[in-house]
Steps between C-alpha positions, in 0.01 A plus 500: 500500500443334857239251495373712840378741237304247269146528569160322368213683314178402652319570139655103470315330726188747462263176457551402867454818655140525540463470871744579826549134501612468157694804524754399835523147374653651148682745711623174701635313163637786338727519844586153464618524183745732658378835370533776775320798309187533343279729263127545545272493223230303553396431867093444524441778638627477841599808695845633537524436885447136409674469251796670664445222772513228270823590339659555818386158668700308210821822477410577149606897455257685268723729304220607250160439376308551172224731593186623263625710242169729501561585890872545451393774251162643701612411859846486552473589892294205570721298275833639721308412820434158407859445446602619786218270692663183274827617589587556098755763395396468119158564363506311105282680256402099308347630161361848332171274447202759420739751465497708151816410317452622108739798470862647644231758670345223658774337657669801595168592663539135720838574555413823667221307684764260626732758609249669694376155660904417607484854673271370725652181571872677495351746803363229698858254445361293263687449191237461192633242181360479185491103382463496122351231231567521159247748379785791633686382217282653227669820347373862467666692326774280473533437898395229650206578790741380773740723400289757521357418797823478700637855313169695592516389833712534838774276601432602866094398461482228218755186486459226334435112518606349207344165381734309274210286348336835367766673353639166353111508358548824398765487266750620763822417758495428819839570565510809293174637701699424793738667421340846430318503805842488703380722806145381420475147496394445856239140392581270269274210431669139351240390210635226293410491080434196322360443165248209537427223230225696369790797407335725772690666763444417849619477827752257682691445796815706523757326331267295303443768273743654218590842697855541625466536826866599638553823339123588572596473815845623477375846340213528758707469833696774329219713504435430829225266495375424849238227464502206221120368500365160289229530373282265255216588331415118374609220635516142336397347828542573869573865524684396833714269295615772234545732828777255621679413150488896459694515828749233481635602154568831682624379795712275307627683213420869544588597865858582605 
């Protein structure tokens, strides 16, 4: 892994981008940090010609953004011209949210919808990813829904984005999910795990959690992971801050 290819989830620092202003000044510190790459996910709701702008007045690429997983699913061609507009070559399907998930029938049934969905996107040169949490890692019939959902679908129209926080949550292993997707793995998102003092799992800086990162990252560049996005869902205190003690542990320790 280069550091080049380490990028910043917005979904971090969603609490300061409520306006344009808010939104190129976080673009502006994520830069300084020394991030080159982001991911969209929450941008208050400016449009993709400005937001294209704003990236490109600080040289932050924009390999992929988290898009509404009910339009992936209803409107993929609006989806796969938005990307193109934001300069994104990976649509991320975030969370089956609303979606009915009580049977093998019913998650074959979303697998088929996904398929259909990364068609769409595949036809119009936009790769689609599925990023999972750890409800994929109940079983049906013995199989856990993520397993499913990458065996009833299409290598060439659904890839994945792995999140290390959610399978860790899940009862699973990164490195072992990393693994399997070899071919498939083109996202990965860094998560740290932590048990706080209360015995609950949470989230942490990476390398201030207990995952081990190096053969993580090891078994995903095998695969032929492309991107390597931090992301934190909580932060103890200035999102900005965890941002940068993300980055440096990587830079430091991780990249080669």
């Amino acid at each position: 892994m280069k550091i080049g290819q380490v990028a910043a989830q917005l979904y971090t620092v969603r609490d300061h981008l409520k306006t344009s202003a808010g939104i190129a000044e976080s673009l502006s510190k994520i830069e300084q940090i020394g991030y080159r790459a982001v991911q969209l996910a929450s941008a208050g709701g400016v449009g993709e010609e400005e937001m294209a702008k704003m990236l490109s007045d600080v040289g932050l690429a924009c390999p992929a953004s988290h898009e509404s997983s009910e339009r992936i699913l209803s409107e993929p061609a609006a989806i796969a011209e938005r990307m193109g507009k934001l300069g994104c070559g990976y649509a991320v399907f975030p969370h089956p949210g609303g979606v009915k998930l009580d049977t093998l029938a019913d998650v074959k049934g979303f697998a088929a919808k996904l398929n259909a969905s990364g068609k769409v996107l595949q036809e119009a040169g936009i790769v689609l990813a599925y990023h999972n949490h750890s409800t994929e890692f109940r079983r049906f019939d013995g199989r856990l829904m993520l397993e499913v959902l990458y065996d009833e679908t299409d290598p060439r129209y659904v890839q994945a984005e792995i999140d290390t926080y959610w399978v860790q949550h899940g009862g699973g292993d990164s490195e072992d999910w990393c693994r399997r997707l070899k071919g498939r793995l083109p996202l990965l998102h860094l998560k740290d795990y932590v048990i706080s003092s209360q015995g609950r799992p949470t989230f942490a800086e990476v390398g201030r959690g207990n995952l081990t990162w190096k053969p993580i990252i090891a078994a995903a560049e095998q695969s032929g992971c492309e991107w390597y996005t931090v992301e934190q869902d909580i932060c103890p205190g200035d999102p900005f801050d965890s941002l940068r003690m993300s980055f440096e542990y990587i830079r430091d320790h991780l990249c080669s």
